[in-house]
Structure formats: C-alpha cells, structure tokens
BALOVEX-254111 format. One line per 8 residues: their letters; for each residue x, y, z of N, C-alpha, C. Coordinates in steps of 0.2 Angstrom, whole numbers. Each point is the difference from the previous one (the first is absolute). Layout:
REM residues N
a> X/Y/Z/X/Y/Z/X/Y/Z; ...
***
This chain:
REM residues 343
xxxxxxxx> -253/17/-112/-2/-1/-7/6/2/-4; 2/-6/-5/4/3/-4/-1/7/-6; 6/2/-3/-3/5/-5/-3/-5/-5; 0/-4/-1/-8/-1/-7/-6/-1/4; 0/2/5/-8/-1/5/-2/-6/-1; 5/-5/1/-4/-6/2/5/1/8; -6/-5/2/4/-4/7/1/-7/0; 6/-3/3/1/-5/0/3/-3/7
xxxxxxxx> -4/-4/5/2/-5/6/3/-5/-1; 3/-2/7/2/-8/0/-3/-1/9; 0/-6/-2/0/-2/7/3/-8/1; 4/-2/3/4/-8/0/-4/-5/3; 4/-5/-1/-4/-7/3/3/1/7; -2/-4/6/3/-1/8/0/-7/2; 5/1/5/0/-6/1/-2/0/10; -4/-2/3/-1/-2/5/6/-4/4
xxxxxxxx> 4/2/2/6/-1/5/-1/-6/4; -3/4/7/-4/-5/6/-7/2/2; -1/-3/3/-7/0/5/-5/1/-5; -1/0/-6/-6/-2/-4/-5/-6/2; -3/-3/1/-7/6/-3/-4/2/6; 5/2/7/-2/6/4/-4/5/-1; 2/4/-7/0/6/0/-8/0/0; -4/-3/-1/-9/-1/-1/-1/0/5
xxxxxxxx> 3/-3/5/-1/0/7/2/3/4; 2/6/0/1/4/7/6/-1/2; 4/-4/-6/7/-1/2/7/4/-2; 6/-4/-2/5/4/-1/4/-3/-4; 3/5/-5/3/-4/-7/5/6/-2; 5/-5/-3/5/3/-4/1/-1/-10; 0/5/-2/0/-3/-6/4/6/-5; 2/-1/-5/5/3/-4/-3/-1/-10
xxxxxxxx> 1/8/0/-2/0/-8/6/-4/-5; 0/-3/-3/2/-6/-7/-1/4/-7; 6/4/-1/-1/3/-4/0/-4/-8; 3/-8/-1/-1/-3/-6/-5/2/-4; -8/0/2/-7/0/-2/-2/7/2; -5/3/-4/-2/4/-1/-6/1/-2; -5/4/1/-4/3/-4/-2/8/0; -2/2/-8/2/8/-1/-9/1/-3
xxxxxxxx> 1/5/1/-6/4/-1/0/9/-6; -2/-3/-4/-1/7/-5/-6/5/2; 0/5/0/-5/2/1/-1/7/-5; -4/4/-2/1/5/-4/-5/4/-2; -2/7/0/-9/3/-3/-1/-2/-6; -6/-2/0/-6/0/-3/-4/4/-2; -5/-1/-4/-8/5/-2/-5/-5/6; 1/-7/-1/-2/-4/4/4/-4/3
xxxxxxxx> -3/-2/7/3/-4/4/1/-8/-3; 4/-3/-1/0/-7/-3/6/-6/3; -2/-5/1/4/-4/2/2/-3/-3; 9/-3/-1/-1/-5/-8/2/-6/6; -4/-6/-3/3/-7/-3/6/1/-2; 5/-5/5/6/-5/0/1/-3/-7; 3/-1/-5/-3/-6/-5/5/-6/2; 3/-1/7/2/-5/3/-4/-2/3
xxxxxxxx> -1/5/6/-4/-3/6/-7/-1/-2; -4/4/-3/-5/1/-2/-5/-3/-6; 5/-1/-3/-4/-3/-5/-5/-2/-2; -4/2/-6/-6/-1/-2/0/-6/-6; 4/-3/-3/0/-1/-7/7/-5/2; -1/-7/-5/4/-7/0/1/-1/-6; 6/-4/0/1/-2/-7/-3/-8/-1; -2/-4/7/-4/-5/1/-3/-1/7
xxxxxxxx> -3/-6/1/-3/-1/5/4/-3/5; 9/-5/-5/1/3/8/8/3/2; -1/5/-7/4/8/6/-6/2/3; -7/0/0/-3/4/5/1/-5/7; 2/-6/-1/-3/-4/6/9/0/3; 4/2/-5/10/2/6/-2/5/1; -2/6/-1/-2/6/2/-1/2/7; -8/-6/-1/-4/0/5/3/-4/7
xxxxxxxx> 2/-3/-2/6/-5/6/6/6/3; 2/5/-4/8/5/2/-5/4/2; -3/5/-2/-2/5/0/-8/0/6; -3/-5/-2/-6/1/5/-5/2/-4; -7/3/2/-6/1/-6/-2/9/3; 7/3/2/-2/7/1/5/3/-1; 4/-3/-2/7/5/0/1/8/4; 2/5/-2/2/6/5/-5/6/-2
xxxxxxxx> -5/0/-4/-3/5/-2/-5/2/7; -1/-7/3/-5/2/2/6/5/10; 2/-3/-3/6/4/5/0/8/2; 1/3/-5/-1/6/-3/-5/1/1; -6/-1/-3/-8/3/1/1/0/8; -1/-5/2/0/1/8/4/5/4; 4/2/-3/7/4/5/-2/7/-4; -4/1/-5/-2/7/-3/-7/1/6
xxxxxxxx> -5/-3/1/-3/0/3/-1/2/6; 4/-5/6/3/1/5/4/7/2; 4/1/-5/3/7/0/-4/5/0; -7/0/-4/-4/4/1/-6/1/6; 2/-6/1/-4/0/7/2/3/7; 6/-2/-2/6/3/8/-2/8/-2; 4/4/-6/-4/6/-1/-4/3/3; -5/-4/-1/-7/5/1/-1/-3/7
xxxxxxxx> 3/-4/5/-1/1/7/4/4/3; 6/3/-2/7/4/3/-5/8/-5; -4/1/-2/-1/5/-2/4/4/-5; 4/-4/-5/6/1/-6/-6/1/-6; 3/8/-2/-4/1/-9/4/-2/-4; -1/-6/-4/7/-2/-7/-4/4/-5; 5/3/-4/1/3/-5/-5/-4/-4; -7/3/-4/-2/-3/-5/5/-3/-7
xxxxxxxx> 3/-5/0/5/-1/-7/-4/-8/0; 5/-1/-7/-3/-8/0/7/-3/-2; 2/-7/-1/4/-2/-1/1/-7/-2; 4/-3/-6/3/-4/0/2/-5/4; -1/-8/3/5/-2/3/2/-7/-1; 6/-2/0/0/-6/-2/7/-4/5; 0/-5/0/6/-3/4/1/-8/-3; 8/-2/2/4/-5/-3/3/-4/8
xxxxxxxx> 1/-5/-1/1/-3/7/5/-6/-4; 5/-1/5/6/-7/0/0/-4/4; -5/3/7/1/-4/4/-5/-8/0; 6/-4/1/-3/-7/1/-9/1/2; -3/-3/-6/-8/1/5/-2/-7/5; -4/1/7/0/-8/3/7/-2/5; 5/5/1/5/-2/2/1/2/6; -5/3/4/0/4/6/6/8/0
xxxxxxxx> 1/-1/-6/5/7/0/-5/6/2; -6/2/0/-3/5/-1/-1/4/-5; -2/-4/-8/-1/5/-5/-5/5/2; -5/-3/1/-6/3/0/-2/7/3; 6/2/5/1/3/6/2/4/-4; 6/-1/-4/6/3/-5/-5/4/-4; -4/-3/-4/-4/4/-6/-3/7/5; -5/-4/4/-3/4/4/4/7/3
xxxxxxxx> 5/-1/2/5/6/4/3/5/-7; 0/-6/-5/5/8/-5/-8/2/-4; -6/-4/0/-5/5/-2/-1/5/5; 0/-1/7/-3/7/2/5/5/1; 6/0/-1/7/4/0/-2/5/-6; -2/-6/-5/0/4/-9/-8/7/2; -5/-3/3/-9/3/1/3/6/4; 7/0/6/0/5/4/4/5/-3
xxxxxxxx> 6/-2/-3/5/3/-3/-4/5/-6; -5/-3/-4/-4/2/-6/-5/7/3; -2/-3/7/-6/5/4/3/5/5; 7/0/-1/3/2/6/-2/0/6; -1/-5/4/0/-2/5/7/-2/3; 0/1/7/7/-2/2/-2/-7/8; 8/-2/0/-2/-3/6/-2/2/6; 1/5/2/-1/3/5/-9/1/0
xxxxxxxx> -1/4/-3/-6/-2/-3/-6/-5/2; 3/-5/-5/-4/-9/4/4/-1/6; 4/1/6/3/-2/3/2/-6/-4; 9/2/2/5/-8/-4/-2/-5/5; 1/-1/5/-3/-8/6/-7/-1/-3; -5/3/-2/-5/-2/-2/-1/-3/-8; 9/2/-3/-3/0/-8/-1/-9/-1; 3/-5/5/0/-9/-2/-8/2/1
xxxxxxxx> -4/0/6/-6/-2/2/-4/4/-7; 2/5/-3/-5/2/-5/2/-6/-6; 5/-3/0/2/-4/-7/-4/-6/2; 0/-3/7/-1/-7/0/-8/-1/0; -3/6/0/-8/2/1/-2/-1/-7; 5/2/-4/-3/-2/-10/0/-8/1; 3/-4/4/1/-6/-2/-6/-4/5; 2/1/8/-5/0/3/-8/1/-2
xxxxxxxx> -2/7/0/-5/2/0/-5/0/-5; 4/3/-7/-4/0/-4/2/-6/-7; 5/-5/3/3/-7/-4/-5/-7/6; 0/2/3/1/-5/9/1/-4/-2; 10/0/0/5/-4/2/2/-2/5; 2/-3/2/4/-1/8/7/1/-2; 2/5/4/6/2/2/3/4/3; 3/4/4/3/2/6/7/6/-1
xxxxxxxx> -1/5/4/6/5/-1/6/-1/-2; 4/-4/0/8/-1/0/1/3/-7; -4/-3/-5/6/0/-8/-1/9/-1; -7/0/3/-3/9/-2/5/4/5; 1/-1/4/5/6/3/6/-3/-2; 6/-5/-2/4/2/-3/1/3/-5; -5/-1/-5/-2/4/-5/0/7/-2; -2/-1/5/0/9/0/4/4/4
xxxxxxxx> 4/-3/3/6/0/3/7/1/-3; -1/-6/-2/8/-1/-5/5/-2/7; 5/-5/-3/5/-1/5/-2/-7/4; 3/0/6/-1/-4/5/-5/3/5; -4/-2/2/-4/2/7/-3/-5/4; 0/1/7/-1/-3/6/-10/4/1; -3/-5/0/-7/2/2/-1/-3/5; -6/4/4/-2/-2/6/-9/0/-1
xxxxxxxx> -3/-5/0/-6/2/-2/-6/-1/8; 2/1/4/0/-1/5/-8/4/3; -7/-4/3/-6/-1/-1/-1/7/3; 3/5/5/-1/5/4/3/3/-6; 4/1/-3/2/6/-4/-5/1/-6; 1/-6/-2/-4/1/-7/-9/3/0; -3/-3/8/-6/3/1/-1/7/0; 5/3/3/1/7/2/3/3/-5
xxxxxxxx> 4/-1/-3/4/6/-7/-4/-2/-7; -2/-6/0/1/-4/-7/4/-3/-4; 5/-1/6/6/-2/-6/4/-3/5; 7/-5/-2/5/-2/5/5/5/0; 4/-3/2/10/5/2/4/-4/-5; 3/5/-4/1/-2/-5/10/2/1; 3/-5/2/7/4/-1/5/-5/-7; 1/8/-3/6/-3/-6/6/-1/6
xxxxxxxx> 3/-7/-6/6/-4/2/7/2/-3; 5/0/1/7/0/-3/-3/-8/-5; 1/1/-8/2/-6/-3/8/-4/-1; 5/6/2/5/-5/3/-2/-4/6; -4/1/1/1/-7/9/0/-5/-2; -6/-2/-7/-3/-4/-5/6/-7/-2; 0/-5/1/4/-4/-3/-1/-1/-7; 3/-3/-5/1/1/-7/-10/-8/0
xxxxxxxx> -3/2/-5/-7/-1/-1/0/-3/-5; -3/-8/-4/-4/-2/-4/-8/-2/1; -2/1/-7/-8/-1/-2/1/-6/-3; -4/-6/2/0/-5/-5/-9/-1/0; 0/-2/-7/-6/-2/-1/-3/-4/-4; -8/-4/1/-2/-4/-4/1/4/-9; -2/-7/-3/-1/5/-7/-8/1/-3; -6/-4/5/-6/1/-1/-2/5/6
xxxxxxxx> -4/4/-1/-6/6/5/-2/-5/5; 0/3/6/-5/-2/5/-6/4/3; -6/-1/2/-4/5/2/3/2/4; 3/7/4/2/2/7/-4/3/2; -6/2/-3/-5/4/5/-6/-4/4; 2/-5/-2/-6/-8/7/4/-3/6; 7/2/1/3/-5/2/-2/3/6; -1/7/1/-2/0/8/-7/-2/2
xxxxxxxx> -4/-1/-2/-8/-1/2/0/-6/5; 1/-2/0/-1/-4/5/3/-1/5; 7/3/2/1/4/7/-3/5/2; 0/4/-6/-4/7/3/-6/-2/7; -5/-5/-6/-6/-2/2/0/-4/8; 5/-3/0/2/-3/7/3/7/4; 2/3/-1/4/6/4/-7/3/2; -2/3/-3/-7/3/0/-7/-2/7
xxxxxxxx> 2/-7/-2/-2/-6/4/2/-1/9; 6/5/-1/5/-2/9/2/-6/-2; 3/-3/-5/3/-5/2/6/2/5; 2/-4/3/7/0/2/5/-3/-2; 0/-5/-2/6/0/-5/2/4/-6; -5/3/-1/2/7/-7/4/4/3; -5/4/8/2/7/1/8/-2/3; 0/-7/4/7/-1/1/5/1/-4
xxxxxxxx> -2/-2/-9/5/-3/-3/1/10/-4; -4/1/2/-1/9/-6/3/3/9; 1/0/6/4/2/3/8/-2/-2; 1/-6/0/8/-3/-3/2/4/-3; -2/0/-8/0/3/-7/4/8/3; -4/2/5/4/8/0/5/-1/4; -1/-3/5/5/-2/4/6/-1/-5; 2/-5/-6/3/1/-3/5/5/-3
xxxxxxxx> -6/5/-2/1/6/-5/4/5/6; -2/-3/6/5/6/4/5/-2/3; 2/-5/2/6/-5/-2/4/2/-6; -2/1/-4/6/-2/-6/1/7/-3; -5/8/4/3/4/0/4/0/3; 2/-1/7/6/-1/4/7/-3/-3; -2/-7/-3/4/-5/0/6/6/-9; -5/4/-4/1/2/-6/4/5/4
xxxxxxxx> -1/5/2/4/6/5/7/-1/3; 0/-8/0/2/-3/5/8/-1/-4; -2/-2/-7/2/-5/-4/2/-5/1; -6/-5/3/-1/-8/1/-4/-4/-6; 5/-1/-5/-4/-3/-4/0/-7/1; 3/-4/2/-4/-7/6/-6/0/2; -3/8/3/-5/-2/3/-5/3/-4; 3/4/-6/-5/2/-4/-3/-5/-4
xxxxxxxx> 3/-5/-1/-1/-6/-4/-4/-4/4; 2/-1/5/-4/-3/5/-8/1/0; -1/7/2/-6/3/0/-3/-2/-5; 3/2/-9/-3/-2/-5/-4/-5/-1; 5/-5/6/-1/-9/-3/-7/-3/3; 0/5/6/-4/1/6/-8/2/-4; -1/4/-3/-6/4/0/-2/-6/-7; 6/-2/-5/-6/-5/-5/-1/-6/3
xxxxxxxx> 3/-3/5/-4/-5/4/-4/0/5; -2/6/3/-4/2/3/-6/1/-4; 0/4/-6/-7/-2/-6/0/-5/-4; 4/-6/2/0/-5/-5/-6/-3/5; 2/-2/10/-6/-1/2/-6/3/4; 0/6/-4/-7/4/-1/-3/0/-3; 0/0/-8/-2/-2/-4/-2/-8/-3; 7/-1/2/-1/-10/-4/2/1/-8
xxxxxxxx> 1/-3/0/7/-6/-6/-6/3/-6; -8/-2/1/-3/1/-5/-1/8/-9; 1/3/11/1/8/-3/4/2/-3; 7/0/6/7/1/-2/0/-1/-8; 0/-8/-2/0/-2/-7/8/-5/2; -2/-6/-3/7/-3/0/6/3/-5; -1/4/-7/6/3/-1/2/4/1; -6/4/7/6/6/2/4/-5/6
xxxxxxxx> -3/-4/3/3/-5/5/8/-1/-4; -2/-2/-3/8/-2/-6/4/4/1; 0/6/-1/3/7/-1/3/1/6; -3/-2/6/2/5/7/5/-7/-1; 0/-7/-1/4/-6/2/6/1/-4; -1/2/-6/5/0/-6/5/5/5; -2/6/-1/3/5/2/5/-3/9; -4/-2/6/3/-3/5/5/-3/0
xxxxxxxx> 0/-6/-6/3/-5/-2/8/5/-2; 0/5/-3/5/4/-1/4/4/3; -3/2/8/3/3/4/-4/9/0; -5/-3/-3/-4/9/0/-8/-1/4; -1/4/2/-5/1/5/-5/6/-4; -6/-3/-1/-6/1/-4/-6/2/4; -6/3/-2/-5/0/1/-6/4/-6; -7/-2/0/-2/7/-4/2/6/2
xxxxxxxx> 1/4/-8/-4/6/-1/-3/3/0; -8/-5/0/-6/3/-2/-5/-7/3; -5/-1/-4/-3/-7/1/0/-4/-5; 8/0/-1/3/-8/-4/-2/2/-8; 3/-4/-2/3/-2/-6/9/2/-1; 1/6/4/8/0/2/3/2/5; 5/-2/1/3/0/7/8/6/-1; -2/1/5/7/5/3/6/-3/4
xxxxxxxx> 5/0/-1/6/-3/3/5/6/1; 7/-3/3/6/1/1/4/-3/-3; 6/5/-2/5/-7/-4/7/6/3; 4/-5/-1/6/4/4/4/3/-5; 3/-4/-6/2/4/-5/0/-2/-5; 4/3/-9/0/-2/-5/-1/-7/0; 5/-5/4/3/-6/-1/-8/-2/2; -1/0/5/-7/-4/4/-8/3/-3
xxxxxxxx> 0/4/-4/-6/3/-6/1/-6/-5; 5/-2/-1/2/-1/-9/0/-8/3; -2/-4/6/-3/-6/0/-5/2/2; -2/3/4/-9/0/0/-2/-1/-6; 3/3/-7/-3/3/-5/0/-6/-6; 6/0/1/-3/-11/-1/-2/-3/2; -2/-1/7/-5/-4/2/-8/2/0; 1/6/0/-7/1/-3/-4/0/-4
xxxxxxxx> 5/0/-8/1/-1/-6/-2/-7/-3; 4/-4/5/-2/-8/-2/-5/-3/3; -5/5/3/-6/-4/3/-6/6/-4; 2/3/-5/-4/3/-3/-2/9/3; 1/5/6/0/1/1/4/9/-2; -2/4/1/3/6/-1/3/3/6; 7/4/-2/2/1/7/1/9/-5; 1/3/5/4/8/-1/2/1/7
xxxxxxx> 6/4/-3/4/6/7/-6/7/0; -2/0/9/-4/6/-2/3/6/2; 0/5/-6/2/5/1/-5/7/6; 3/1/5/-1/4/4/1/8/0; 6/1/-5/0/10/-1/-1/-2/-8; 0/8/0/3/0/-8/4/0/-4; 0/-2/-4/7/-4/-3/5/8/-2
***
C-alpha cells in the first residue's frame, strides 16, 4: 500500500507463443506477457464497500442512439464491472474454504483497462488478476497463503464459474507469473496437485515479437465451444490435433534454448494451420486469415495469441518491422512491436 493508503495493481495483456489452445486440454503451451497493454486496479477503504463504474467501459448514459449502438459494438453490453464483482466474490469464497479471517474493512474499488477488448489478448483475465492482487494486498493475504500454482485456477473460476465463459489456464498463469513460461498442463498432474508445472523461460531466448490486429472486437470467448464439445466427445481428430499443439509447444522450447529460429517460426506457422483445419475458415474468420497471409507474404511467421482478432509474429529487424508495418497499414490493419521487459 502506498503512503496515501490507496493501492494500486497492474496486470498486462499476453500473448500465447505456441501450443494454444492446448492448454484447456491437458496440453502444453508457451506464452509470454505484452507489456504494451495494460490494466490497473485502484483500490482504497471505505465506510462502505462500493464498486465504481468505468465511465468508458461501463457506461450508463449516451449522447445518442448511435453512440450507444459504437459503444455497444467495441465494448460489449457488460463491460468490466461485472469483472470485479465476480473476482470480489470468488476471493471471498476461496477464504472461507482455506479457513482465512479478512479484516472486517470495506473498500473502494475501481479499475481502467487499454487492452484491445475481443482481441484474444486477455483483457478480461488482466482485470481479473490486478483485482484480486489489489482484495489481497488490501486484506493481507499473501501468495503462499492461496498457493501461487493455484492463484490462475482461482482467476479462471471468476470467469469459468461464476461468469460461465469458456476458457482455459494459459493467459491466468502467465498472469500471474509475469515473464515467459513453459506450462505443462498435463491430465496426471493437474488431477493430483490441481495445477500444471509451470517453468519461467529466459526472454532473451525470445526473438524480436509483433502484435498486429483487426480494428473491430471479436468474440474470443465462443471460439472454443465446439471443439471442446467434440473433445469431450473422443473425437479423434481433436485429441490428435490437441496432442500436436503440445507437441509443438515442446518443440519450440528446444528449438528456443537452442537458438533455431527457422524452426521457431516453422512451429508458429505449424500450429495456425493446424487450427485453421480444426476449426474451419468459418471460425478462424477470413480477416484473421488475411493477417497470418499478409504477414507470410512478408517473410514472418504468425499465429494466434488468443482466439483471434490478432496474431503474433516474428520479425527480424528494424528494416523487416517497418515493411510489415506498411503492409499492414495499407490493408487496414494495426501492427505494434511487442514489448517483453520493462522499458
């Protein structure tokens, strides 16, 4: 807590490396925090407990019918509040299973977000992780306390459980990680511990990283339902292809250690056409199709993220960024270098 007794979180946006979207399946994935993006968290006592309204994300009040209706198009019809409520909840709920007494106090809390909403970055995960940082830091609780391997499964359960979203450990344990990390989500361990094997990566191994992306939101929290459903199912082409995916993600730790960036790109170019036909063109969406082609067309090797609206790449250097970024540019398109430490 600062000395004016507020507290104040952050938590970044991430990007999915390889082997995504394994990690829902028992599989193995690499992913690394994007510190471009961001969301912060204010938190501070009260007489009463109260949550504010974003007057971005949340808004109550238009100056027409149709800024409510661009609003409603970027933002969605829930914005982040209900984020919050849920991650205060859930916090009190893990509490009182772990037998933890929180200080009777109340509190302010309120939070701001930059990350692209719809873009498979992980906002949502983002709010989620610097709320309950700000509820623990405020209650004194520590990590050891919730166990840190178990803090993703408590974040993804606000969104899971009491939101019932679809979606899957990766972005929550980078999160709360910070850095690079190799996960192993692996069907024996997670039974027995509750959690996967989480090893932080050197982000020098990392080759130099762009974000490019649409300039309209995607829903990213449907695009897995219908594998899931078939996975769930036995199909055999899922669990083969959700075998590949990790296969991948261990591979290109090797190939990363190794410093084979030929075959780290390889791998990249491997897992988005391996979900292009697992999904289908319908899913995918033709203008993220465009992106991974734009991108190819250039000599950079791409994949999702997340589940689409922007893709992750490789770029070799200033010279090879600054044509990607025209080309990207002239098909409409937003490109960034992603930043991996702190500046």
């Amino acid at each position: 807590m600062l000395s004016d007794g507020i507290i104040r979180t952050r938590c970044f946006a991430r990007a999915g490396f390889i082997g995504n979207p394994s990690d829902g399946f028992y599989g193995r994935t690499i992913a690394v925090i994007v510190r471009n993006w961001s969301a912060k968290v204010t938190l501070w006592e009260s007489p009463e407990l109260h949550i504010q309204a974003n007057p971005q994300h949340d808004p109550r009040s238009f100056e027409s019918l149709s800024q409510l209706h661009r609003t409603a198009q970027r933002e969605g019809y829930y914005g982040g509040i209900r984020l919050l409520y849920a991650t205060c909840k859930r916090f009190y709920d893990r509490c009182l299973e772990l037998g933890l007494l929180l200080p009777q106090r109340n509190f302010t809390i309120r939070y701001d977000t930059d990350i692209p909403r719809g873009m498979g970055l992980a906002g949502s995960s983002a709010i989620i992780t610097a709320t309950l940082r700000g509820l623990m830091e405020f209650y004194g609780v520590t990590e050891e306390q919730l166990h840190k391997p178990l803090l993703p499964n408590l974040v993804l359960s606000v969104e899971s459980q009491e939101l019932e979203l679809t979606a899957g450990l990766q972005d929550r344990v980078i999160q709360v990680y910070g850095g690079a990390v190799y996960m192993d989500f692996a069907r024996e361990r997670m039974q027995r511990e509750g959690h996967g094997l989480y090893v932080p990566m050197d982000l020098d191994l990392f080759p130099p990283l762009f974000i490019a992306m649409l300039r309209e939101p995607t829903e990213s929290s449907r695009i897995h339902s219908p594998v899931r459903l078939r996975w769930e199912r036995g199909d055999p082409e899922v669990i083969e292809a959700m075998e590949t995916f990790a296969g991948y993600a261990e591979q290109c730790r090797a190939a990363l250690e190794q410093g084979d960036s030929g075959e780290v790109g390889r791998l990249l170019n491997a897992n988005f056409d391996l979900r292009r036909r697992l999904y289908g063109d319908e899913v995918v969406g033709l203008p993220n199709i465009r992106m991974i082609e734009l991108a190819r067309a250039h000599g950079a090797a791409a994949k999702f993220p997340g589940s689409g609206g922007a893709i992750v790449g490789m770029y070799e250097d200033d010279r090879h960024f600054d044509e990607l970024s025209a080309a990207f540019a002239a098909h409409g398109f937003e490109i960034h270098k992603a930043r991996l430490r702190e500046a």
